[in-house]
Backbone of each chain as ProteinMPNN parsed JSONL, in Angstrom:
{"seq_chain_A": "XXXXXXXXXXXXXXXXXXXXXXXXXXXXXXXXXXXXXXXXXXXXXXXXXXXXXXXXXXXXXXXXXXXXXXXXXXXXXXXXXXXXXXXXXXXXXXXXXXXXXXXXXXXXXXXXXXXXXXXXXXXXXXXXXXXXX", "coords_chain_A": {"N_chain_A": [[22.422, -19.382, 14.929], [20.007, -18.208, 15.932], [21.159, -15.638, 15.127], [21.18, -15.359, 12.998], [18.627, -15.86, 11.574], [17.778, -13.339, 12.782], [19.297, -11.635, 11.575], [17.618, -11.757, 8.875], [15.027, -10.611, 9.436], [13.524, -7.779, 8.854], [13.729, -4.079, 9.058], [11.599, -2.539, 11.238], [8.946, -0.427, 10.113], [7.015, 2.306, 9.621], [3.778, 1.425, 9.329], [1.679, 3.4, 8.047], [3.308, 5.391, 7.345], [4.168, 4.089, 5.118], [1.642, 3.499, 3.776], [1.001, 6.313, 3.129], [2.88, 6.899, 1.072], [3.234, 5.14, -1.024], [0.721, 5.506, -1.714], [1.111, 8.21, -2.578], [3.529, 8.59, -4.044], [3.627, 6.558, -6.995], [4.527, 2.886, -6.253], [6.05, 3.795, -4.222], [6.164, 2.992, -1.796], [6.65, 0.13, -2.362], [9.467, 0.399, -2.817], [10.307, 2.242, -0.484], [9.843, -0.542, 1.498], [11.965, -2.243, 0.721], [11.204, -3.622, -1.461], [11.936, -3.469, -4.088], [12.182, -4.323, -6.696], [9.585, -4.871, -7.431], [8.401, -2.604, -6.723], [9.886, -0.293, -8.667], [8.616, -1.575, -10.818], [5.507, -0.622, -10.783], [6.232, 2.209, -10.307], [7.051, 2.751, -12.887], [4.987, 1.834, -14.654], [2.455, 2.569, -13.356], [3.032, 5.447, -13.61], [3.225, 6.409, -16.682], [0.856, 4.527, -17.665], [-1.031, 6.651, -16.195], [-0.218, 8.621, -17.6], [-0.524, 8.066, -20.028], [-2.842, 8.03, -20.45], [-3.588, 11.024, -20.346], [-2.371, 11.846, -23.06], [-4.167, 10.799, -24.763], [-5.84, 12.719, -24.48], [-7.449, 12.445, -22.293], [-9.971, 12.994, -19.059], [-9.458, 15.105, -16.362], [-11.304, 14.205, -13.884], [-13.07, 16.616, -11.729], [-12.603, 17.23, -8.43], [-15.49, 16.621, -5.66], [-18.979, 16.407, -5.637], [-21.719, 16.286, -7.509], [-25.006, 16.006, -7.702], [-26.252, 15.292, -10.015], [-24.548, 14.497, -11.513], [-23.495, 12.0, -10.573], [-21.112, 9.873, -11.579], [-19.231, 11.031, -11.859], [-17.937, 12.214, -9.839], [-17.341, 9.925, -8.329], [-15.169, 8.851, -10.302], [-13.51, 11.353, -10.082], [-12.845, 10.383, -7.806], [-10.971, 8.395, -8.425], [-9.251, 9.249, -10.473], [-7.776, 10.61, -8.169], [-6.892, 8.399, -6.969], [-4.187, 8.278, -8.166], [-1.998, 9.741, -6.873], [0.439, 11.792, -6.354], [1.073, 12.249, -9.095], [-1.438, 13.294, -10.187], [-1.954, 15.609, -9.442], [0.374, 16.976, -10.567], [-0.157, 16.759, -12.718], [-2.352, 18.534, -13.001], [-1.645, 20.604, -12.033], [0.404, 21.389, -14.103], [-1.481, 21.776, -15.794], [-2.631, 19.874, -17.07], [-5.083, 17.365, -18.426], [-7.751, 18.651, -19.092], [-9.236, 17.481, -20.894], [-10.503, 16.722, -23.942], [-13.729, 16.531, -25.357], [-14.446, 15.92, -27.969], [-13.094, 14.318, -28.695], [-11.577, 11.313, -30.266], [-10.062, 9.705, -28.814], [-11.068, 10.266, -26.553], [-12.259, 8.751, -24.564], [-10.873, 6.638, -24.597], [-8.968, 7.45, -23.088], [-9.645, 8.441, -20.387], [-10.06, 6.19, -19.434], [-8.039, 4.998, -18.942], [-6.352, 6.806, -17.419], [-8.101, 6.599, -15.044], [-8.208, 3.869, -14.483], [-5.594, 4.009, -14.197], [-5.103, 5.26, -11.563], [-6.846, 3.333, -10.197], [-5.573, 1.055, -9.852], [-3.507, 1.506, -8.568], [-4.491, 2.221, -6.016], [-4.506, -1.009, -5.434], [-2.112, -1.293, -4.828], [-1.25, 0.135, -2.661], [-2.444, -1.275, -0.887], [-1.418, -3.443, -1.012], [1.229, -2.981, -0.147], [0.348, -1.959, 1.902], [-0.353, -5.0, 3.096], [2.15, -5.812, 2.941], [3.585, -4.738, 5.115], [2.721, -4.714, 7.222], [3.081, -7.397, 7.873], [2.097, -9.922, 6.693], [2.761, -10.426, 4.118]], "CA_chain_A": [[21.137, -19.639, 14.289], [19.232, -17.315, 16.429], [21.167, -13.947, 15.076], [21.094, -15.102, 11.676], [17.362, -15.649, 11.866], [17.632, -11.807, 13.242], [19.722, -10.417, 10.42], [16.6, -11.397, 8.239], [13.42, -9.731, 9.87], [13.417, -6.22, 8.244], [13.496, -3.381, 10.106], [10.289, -2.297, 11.643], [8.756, 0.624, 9.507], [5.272, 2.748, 10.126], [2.646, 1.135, 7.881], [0.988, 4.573, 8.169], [4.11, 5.926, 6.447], [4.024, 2.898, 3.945], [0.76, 3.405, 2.905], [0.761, 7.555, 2.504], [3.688, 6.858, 0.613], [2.58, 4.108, -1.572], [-0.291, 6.437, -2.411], [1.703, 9.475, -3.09], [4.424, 8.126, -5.441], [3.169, 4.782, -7.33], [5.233, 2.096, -6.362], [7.364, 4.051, -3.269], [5.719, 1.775, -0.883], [7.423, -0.818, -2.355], [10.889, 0.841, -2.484], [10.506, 1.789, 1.351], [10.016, -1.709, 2.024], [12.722, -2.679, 0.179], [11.032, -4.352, -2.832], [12.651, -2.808, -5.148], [11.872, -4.769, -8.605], [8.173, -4.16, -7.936], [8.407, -0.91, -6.544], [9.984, 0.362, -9.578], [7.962, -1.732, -12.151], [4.78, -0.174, -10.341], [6.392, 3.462, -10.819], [6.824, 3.255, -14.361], [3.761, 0.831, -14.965], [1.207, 3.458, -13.854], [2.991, 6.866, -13.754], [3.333, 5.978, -17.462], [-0.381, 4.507, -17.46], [-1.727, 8.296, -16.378], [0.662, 10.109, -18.71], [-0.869, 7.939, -21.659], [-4.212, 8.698, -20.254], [-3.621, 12.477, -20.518], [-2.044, 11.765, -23.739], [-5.072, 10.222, -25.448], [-6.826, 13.656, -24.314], [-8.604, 12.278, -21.297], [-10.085, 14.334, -18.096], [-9.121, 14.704, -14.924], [-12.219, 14.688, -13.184], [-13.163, 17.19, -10.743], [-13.31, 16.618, -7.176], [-16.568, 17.487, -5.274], [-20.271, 15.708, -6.027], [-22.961, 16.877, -7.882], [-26.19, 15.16, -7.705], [-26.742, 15.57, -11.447], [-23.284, 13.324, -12.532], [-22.685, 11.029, -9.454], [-20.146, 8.949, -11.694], [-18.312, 12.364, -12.07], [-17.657, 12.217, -8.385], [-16.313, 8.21, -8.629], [-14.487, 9.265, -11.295], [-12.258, 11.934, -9.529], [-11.319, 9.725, -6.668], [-10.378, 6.604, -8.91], [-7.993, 9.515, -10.68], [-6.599, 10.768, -7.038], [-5.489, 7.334, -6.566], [-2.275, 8.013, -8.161], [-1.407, 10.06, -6.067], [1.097, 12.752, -6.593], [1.078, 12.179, -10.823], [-2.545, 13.463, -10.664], [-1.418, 17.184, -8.693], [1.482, 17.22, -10.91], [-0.858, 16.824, -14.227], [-3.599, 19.73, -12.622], [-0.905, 21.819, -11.86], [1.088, 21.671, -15.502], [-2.871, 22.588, -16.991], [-3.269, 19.113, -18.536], [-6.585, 16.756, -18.374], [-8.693, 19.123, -19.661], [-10.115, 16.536, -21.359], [-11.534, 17.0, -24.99], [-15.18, 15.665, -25.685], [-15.061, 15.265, -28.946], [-11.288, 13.696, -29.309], [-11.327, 10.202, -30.913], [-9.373, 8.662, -27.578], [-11.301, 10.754, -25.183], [-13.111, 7.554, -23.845], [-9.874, 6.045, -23.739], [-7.519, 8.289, -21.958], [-10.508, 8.522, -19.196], [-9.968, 4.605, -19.096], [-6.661, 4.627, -18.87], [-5.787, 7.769, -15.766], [-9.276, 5.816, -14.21], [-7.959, 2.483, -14.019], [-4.227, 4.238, -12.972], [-5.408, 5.605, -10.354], [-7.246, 2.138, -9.137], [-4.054, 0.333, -9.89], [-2.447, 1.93, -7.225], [-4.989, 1.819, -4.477], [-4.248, -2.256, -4.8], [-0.619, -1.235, -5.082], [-1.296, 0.67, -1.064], [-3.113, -2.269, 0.017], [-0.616, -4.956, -1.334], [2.387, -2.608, 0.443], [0.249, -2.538, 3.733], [-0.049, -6.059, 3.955], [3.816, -6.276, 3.309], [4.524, -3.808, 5.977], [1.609, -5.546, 8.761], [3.792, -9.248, 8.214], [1.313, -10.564, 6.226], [3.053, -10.715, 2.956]], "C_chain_A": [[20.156, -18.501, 14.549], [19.589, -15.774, 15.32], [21.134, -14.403, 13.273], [19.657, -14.763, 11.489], [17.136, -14.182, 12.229], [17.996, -10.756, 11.963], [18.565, -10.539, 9.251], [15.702, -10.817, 8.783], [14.068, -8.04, 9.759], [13.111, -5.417, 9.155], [11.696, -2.801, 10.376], [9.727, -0.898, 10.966], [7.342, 1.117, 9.562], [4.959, 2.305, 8.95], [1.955, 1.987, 8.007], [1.656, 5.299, 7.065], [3.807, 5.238, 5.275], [2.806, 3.504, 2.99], [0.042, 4.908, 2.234], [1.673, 6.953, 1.745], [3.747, 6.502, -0.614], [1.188, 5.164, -2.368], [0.199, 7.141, -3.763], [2.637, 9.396, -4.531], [3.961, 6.2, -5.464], [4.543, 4.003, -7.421], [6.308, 2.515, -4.614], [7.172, 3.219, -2.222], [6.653, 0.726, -0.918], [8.587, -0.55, -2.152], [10.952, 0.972, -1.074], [10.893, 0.644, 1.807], [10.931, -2.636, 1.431], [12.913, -3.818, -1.403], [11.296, -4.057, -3.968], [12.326, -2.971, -6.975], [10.428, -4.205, -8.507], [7.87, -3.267, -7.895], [8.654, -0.253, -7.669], [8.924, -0.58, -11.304], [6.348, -0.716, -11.818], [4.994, 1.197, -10.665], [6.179, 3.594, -12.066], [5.452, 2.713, -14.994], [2.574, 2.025, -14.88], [1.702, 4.703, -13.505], [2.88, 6.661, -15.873], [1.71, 5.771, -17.999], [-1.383, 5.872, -17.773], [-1.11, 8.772, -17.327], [-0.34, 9.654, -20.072], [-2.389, 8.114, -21.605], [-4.36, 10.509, -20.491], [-3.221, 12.741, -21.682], [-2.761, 11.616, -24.941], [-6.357, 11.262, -24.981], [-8.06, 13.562, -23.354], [-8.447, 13.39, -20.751], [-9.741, 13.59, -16.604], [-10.573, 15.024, -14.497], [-12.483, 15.621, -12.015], [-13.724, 16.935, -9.303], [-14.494, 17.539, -6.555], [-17.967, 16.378, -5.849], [-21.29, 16.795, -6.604], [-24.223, 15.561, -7.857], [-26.705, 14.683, -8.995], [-25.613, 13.899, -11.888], [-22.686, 12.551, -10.918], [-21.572, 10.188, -9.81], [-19.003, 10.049, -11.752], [-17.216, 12.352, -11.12], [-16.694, 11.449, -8.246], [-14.992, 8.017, -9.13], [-12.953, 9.767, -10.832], [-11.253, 11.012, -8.432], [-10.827, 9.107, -7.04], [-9.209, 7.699, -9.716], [-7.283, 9.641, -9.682], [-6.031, 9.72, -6.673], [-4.448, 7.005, -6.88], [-1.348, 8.667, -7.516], [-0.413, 11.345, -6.706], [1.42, 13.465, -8.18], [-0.422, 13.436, -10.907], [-2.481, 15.574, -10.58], [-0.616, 17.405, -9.575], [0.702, 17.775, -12.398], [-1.773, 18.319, -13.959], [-2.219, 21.141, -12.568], [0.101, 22.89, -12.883], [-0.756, 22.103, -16.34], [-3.057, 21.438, -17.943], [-4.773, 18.618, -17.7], [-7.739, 16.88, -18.412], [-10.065, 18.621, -20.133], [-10.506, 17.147, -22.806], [-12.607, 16.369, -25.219], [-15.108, 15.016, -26.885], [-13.981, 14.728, -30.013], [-11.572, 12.151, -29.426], [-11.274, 9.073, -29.661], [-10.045, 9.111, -26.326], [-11.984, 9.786, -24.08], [-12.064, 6.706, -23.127], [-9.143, 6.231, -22.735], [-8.347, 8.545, -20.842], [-10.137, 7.094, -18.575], [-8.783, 4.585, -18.247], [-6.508, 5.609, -17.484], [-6.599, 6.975, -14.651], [-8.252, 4.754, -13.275], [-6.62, 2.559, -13.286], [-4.497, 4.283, -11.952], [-6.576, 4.335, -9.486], [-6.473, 1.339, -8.784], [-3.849, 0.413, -8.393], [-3.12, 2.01, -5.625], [-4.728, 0.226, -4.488], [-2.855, -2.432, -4.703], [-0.484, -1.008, -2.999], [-1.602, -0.377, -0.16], [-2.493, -3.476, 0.129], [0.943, -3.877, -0.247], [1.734, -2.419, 2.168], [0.103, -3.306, 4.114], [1.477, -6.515, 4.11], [3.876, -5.134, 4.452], [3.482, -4.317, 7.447], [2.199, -7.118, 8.942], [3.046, -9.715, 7.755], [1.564, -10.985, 4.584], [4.736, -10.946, 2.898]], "O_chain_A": [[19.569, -17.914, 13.64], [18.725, -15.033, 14.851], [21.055, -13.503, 12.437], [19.34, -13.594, 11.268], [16.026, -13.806, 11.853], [17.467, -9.735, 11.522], [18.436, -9.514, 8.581], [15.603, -9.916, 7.951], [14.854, -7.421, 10.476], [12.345, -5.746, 10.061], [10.826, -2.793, 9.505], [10.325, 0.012, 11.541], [6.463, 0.255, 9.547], [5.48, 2.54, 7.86], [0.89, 1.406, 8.215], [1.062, 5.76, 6.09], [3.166, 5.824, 4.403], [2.925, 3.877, 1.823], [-0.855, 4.994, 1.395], [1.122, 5.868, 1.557], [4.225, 7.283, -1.437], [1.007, 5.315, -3.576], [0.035, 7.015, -4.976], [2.491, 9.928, -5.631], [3.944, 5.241, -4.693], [5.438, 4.224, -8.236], [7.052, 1.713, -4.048], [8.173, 2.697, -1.731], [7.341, 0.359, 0.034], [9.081, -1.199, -1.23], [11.495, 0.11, -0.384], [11.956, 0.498, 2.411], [10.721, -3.836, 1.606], [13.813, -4.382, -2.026], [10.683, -4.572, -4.903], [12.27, -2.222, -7.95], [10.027, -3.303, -9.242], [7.127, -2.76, -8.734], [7.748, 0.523, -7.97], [8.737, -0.141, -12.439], [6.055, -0.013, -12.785], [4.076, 1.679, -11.328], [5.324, 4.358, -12.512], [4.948, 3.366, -15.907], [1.911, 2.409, -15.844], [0.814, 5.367, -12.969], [1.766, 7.134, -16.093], [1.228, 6.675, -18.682], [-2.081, 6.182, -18.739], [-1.773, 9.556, -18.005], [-0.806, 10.435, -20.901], [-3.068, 8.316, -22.612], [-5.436, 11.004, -20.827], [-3.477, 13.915, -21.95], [-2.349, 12.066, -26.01], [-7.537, 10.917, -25.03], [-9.142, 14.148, -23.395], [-7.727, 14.348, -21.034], [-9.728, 12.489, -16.053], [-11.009, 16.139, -14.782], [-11.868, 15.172, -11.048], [-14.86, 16.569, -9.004], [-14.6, 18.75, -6.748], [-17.593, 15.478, -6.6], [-21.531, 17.913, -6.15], [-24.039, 14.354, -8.015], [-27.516, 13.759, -9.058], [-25.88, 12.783, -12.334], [-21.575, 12.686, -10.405], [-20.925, 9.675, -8.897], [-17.832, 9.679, -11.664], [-16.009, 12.436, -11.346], [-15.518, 11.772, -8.084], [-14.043, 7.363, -8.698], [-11.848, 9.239, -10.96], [-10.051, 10.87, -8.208], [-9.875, 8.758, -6.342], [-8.09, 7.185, -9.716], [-6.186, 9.082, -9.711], [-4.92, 9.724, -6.142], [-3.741, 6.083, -6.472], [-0.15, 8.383, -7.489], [-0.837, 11.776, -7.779], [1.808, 14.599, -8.459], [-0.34, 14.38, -11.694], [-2.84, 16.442, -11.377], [-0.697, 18.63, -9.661], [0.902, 18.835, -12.991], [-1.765, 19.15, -14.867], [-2.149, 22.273, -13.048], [0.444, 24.071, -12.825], [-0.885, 22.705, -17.406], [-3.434, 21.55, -19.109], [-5.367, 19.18, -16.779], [-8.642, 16.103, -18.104], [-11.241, 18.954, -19.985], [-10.892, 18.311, -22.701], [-12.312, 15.178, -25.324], [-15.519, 13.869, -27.063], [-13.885, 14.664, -31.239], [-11.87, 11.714, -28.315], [-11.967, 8.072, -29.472], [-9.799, 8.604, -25.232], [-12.178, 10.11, -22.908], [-12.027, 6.24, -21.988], [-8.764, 5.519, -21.805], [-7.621, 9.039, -19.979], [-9.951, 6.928, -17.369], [-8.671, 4.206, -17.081], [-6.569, 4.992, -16.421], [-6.085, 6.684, -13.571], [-7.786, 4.752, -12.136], [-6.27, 1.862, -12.334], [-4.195, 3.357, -11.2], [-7.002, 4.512, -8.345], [-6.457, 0.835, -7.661], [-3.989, -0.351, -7.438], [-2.58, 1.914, -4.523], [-4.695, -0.123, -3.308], [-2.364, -3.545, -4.519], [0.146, -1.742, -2.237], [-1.212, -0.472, 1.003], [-2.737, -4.368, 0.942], [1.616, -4.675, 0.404], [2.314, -2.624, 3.234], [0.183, -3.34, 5.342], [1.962, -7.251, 4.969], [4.927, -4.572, 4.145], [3.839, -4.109, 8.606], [1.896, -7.877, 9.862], [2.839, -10.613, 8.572], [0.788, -11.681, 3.928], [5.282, -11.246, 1.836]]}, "seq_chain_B": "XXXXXXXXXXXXXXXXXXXXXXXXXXXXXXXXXXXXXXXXXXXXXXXXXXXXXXXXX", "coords_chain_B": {"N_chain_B": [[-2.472, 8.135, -31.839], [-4.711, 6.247, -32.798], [-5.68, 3.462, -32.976], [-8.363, 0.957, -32.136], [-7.755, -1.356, -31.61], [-4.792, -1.348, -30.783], [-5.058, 0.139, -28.924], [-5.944, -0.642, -26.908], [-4.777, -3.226, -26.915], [-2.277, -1.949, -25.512], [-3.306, -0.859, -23.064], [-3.763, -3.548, -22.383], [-1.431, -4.231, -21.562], [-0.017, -2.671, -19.599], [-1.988, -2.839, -17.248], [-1.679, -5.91, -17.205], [0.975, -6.114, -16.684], [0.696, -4.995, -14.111], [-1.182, -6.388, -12.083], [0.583, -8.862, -12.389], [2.642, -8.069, -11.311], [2.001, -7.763, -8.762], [0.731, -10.149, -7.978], [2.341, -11.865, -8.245], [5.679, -13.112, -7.016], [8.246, -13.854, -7.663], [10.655, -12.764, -10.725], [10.191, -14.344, -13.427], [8.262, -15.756, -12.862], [6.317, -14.039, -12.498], [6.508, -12.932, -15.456], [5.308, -15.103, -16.799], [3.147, -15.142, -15.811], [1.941, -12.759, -16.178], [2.243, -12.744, -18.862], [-0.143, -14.744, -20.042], [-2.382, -13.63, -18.799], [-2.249, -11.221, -20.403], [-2.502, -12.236, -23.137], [-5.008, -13.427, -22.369], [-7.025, -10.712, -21.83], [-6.7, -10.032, -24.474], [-7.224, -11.715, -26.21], [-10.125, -12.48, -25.196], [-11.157, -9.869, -25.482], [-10.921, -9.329, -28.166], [-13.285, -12.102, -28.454], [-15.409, -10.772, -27.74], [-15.966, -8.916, -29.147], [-16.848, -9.919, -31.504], [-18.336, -11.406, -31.182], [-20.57, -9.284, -30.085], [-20.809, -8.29, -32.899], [-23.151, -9.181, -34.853], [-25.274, -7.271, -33.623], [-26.462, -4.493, -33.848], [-29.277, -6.289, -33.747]], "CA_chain_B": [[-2.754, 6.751, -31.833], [-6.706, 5.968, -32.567], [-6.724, 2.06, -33.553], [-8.599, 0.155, -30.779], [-7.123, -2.562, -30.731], [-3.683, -0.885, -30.346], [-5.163, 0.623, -27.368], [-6.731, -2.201, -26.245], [-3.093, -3.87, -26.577], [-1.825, -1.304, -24.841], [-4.329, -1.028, -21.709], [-3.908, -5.069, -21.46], [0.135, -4.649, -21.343], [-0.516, -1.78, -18.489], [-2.703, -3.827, -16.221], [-0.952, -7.486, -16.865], [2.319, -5.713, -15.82], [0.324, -4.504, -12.634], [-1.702, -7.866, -11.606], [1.749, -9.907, -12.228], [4.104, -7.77, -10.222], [0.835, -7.919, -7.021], [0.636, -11.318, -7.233], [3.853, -13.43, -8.195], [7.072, -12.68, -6.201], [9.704, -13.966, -8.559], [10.155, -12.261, -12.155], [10.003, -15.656, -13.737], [6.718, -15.938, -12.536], [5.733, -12.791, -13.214], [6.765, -12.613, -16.824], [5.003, -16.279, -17.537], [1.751, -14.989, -15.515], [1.608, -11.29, -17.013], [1.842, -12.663, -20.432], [-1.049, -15.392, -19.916], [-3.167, -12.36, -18.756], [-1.908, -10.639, -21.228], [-3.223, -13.008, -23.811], [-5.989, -13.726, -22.241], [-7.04, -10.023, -22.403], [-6.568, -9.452, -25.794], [-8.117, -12.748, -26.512], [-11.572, -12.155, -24.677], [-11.265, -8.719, -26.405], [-11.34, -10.096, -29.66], [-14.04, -12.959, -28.822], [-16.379, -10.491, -27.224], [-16.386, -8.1, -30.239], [-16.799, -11.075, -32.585], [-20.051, -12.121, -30.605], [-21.386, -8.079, -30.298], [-20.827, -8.092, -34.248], [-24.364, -9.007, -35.047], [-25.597, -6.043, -32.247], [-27.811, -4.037, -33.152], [-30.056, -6.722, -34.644]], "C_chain_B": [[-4.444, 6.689, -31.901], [-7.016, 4.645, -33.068], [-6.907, 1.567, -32.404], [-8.295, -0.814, -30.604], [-5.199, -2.263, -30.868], [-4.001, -0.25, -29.366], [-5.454, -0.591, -26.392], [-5.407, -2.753, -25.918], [-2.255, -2.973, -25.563], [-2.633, -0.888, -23.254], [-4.117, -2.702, -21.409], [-2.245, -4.869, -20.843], [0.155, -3.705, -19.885], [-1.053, -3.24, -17.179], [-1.823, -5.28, -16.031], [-0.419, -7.164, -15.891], [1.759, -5.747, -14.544], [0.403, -5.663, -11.896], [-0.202, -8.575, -11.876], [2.399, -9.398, -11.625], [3.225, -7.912, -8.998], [1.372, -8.831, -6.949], [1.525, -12.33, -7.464], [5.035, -12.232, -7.581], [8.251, -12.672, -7.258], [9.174, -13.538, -10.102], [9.833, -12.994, -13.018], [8.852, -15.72, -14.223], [5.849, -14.925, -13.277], [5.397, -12.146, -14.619], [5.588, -13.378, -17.222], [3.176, -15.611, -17.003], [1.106, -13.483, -16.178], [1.013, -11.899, -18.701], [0.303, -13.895, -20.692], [-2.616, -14.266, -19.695], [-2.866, -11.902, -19.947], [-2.742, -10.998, -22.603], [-4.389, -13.401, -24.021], [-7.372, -12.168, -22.319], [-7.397, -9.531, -23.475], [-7.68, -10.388, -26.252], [-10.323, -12.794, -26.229], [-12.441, -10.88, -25.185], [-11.783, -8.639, -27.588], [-12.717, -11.075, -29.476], [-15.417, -11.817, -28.671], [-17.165, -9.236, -28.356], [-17.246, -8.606, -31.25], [-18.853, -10.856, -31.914], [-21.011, -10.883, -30.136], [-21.209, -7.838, -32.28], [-22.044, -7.98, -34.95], [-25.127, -7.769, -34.96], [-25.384, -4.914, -33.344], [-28.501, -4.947, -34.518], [-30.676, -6.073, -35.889]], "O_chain_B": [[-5.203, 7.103, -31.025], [-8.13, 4.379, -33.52], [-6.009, 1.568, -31.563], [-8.453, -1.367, -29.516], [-4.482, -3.244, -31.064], [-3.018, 0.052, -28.689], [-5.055, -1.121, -25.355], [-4.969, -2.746, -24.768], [-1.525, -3.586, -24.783], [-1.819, -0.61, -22.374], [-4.3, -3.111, -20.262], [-1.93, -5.347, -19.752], [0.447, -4.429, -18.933], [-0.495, -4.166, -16.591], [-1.39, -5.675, -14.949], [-0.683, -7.426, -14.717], [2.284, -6.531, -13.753], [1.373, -6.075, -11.261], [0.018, -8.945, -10.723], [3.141, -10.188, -11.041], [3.891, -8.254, -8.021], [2.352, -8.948, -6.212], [1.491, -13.46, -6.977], [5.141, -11.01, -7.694], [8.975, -11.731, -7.581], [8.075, -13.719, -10.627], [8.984, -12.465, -13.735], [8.409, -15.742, -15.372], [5.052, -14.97, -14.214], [4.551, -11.312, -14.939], [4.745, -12.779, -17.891], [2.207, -15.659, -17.761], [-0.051, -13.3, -16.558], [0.011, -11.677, -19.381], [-0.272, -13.695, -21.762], [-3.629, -14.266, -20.395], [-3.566, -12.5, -20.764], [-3.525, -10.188, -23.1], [-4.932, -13.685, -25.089], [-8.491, -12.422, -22.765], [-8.287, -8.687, -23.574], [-8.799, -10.014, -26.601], [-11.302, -13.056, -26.927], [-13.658, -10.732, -25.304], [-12.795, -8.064, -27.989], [-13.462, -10.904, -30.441], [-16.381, -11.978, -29.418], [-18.323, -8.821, -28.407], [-18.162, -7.983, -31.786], [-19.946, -10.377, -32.22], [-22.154, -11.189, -29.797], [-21.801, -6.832, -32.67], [-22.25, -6.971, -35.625], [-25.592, -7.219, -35.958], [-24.266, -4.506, -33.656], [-28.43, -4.67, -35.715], [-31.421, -6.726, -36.62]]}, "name": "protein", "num_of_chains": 2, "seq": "XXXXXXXXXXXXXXXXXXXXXXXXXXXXXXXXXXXXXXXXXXXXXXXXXXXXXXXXXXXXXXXXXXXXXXXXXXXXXXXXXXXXXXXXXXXXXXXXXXXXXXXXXXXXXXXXXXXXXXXXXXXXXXXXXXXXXXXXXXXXXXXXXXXXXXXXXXXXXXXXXXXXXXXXXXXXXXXXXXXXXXXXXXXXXX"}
């Protein structure tokens, strides 16, 4: 009874790791921890998400504050919360953004809200990795 | 793509997915609670346009 009870409790894993992780690639959190279905619906759900945000000619916002555009600021970190998608997009030369593109309101919506996604994606994989989920 | 409510449909199917894989465990669940969001979404989408239609007096 006892060792069966043993062969379930998951191995012990840094929720430090978990939750860079979880950041970095959307959804790896979950794969670490062995959740596998959500982990990968989470990958494609909002790497997918940003792509159609960059797609619909949004911007990546720039990190840094100005006093002038404080939502500017907001802006950038709610894109860095996807984490490794967002470096990947800056680094290929997209999210330029166009002003005066049709979807440009949207595709801001859309990388935005990715990148919030996934901070409750970090926070739902560090309570699975603290025993609380 | 530029019709809004094909974006709109497409930003609710995004998010459901999200909120139903957080908060139900089994796919089951997940499917029956995504698409209720899902619905609900689109639905609130539609009423809230309806009732800014008037706007701008």
């Amino acid at each position: 009874m006892r060792a069966a009870a043993a062969d379930q409790v998951e191995p012990a894993i840094n929720k430090y790791l978990v939750a860079v992780l979880a950041w970095a690639v959307p959804g790896g959190g979950h794969l670490l921890l062995r959740r596998h279905q959500k982990g990968l619906t989470f990958l494609v759900a909002l790497t997918l998400m940003f792509a159609t945000g960059l797609w619909l000619e949004g911007r990546i916002f720039p990190l840094g504050f100005d006093v002038t555009q404080p939502l500017v600021g907001l802006a950038a970190i709610a894109d860095l919360g996807v984490g490794i998608p967002y470096f990947i997009a800056k680094f290929m030369g997209h999210g330029a953004g166009r002003v005066v593109a049709i979807t440009y309101e949207y595709g801001n919506a859309f990388a935005i809200v990715a990148g919030l996604l996934n901070m409750l994606v970090v926070l739902d994989a560090w309570d699975i990795a603290e025993g609380r989920k | 793509m530029t019709s809004h409510l094909a974006l709109m449909a497409l930003f609710a199917v995004f998010v459901s997915t999200v909120f139903a894989t957080l908060m139900r465990d089994e796919p089951r669940d997940q499917l029956w609670f995504g698409s209720k969001l899902f619905v609900g979404f689109i639905g609130a989408g539609v009423l809230i346009g309806w009732l800014l239609y008037p706007l701008p007096l």
